[in-house]
Backbone bond lengths (Angstrom), bond angles and torsions (degrees), N, CA, C in turn:
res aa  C-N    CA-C-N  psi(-1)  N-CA   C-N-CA  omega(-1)  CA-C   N-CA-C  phi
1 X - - - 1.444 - - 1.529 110.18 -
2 X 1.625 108.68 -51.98 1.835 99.14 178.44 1.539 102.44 -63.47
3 X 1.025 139.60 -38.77 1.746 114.30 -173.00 1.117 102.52 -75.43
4 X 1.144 122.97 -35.92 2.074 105.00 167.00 1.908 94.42 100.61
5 X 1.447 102.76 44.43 1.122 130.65 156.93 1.474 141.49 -84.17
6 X 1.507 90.97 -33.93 1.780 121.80 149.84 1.110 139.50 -113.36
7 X 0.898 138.07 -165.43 1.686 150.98 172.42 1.067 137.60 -126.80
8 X 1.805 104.26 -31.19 1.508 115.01 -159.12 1.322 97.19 -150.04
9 X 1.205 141.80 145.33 1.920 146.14 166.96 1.733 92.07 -141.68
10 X 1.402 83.56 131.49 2.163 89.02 160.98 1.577 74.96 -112.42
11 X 1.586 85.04 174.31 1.232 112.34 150.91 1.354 110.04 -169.06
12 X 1.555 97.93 126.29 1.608 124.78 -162.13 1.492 92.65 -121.48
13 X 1.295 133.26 62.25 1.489 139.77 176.34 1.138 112.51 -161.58
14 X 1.788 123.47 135.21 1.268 122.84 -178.70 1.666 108.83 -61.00
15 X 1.578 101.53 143.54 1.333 121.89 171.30 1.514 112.83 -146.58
16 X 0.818 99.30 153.15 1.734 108.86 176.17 1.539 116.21 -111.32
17 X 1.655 112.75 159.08 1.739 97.62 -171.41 1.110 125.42 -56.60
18 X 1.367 123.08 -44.76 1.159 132.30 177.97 1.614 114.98 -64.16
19 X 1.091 130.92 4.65 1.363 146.64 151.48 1.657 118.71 -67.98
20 X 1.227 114.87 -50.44 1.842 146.64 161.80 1.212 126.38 -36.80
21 X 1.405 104.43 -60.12 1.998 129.15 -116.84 1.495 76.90 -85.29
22 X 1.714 131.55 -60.62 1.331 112.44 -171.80 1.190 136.11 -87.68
23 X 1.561 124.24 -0.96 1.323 134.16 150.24 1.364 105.77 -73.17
24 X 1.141 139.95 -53.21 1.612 113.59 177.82 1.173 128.21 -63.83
25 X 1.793 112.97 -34.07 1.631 107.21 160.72 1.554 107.84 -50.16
26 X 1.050 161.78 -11.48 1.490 158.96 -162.06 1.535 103.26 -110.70
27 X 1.177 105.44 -41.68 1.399 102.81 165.79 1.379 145.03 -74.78
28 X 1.470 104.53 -37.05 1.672 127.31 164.79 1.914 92.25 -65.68
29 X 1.440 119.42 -25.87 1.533 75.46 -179.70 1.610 105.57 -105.74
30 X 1.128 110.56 38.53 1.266 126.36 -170.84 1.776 104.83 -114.72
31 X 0.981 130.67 -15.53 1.293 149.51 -150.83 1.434 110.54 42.00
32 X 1.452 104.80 51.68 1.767 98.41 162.32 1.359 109.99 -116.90
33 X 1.666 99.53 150.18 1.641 81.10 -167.26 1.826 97.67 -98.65
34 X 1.532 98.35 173.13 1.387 109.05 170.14 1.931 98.54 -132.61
35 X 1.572 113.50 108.79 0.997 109.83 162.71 1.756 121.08 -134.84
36 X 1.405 115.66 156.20 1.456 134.09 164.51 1.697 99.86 -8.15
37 X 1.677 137.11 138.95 1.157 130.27 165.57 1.274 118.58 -86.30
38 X 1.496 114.73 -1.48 1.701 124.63 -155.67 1.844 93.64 -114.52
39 X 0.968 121.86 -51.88 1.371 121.63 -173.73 1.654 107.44 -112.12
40 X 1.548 148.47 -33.59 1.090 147.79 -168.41 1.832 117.42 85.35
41 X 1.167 102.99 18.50 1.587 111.74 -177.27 1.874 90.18 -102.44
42 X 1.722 86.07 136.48 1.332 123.27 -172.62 1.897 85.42 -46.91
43 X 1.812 96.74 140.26 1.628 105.02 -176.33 1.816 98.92 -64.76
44 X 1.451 134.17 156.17 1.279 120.61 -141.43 1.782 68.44 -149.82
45 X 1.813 97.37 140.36 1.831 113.16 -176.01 1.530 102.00 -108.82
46 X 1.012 134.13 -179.77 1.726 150.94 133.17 1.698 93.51 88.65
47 X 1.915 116.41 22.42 1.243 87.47 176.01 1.642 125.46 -105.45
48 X 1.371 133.06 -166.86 1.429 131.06 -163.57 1.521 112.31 -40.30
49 X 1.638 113.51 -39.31 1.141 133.18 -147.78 1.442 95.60 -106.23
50 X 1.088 148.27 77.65 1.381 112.26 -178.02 1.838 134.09 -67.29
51 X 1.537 93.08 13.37 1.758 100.39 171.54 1.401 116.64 -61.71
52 X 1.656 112.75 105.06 1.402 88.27 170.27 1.899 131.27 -62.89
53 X 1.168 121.42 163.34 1.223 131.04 174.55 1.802 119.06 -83.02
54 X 1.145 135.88 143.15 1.333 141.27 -158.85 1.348 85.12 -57.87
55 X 1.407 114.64 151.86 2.074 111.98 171.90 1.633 85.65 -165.79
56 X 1.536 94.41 167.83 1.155 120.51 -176.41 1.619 113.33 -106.97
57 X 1.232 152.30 160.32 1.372 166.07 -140.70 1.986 87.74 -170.72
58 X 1.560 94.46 112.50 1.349 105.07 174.44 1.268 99.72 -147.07
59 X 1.835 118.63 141.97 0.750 157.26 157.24 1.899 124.86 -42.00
60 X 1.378 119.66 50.09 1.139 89.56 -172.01 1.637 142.69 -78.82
61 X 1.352 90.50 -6.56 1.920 81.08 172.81 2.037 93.85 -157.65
62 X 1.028 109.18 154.32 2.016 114.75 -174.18 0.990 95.09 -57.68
63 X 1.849 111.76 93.94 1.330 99.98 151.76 1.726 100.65 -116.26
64 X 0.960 133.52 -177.16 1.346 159.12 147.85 1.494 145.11 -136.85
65 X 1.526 138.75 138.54 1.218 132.37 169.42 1.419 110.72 -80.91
């Protein structure tokens, strides 16, 4: 996704935050988003559960590193 090789990532596989936390920081400052696949709210850290939830990695505008 940061070289701007793709567009789109699901991910339909358990992960945990600390699996996440530094590819999406790279991405949020990338303007790609990473959100929830069930509702579209930004994937959310530090909560009870730390399982993340299935989410999507989208592309919103050509950027690249």
């Amino acid at each position: 996704m940061a070289e701007g090789k793709a567009n789109f990532y699901p991910r339909f596989a358990p992960t945990m935050e600390w699996d996440t936390a530094a590819g999406h920081a790279i991405c949020s400052a990338l303007g790609i988003a990473v959100t929830v696949q069930d509702t579209g709210e930004p994937l959310r850290y530090n909560k009870a559960d730390l399982l993340n939830p299935w989410f999507l990695v989208k592309q919103e505008k050509n950027t690249a590193c």
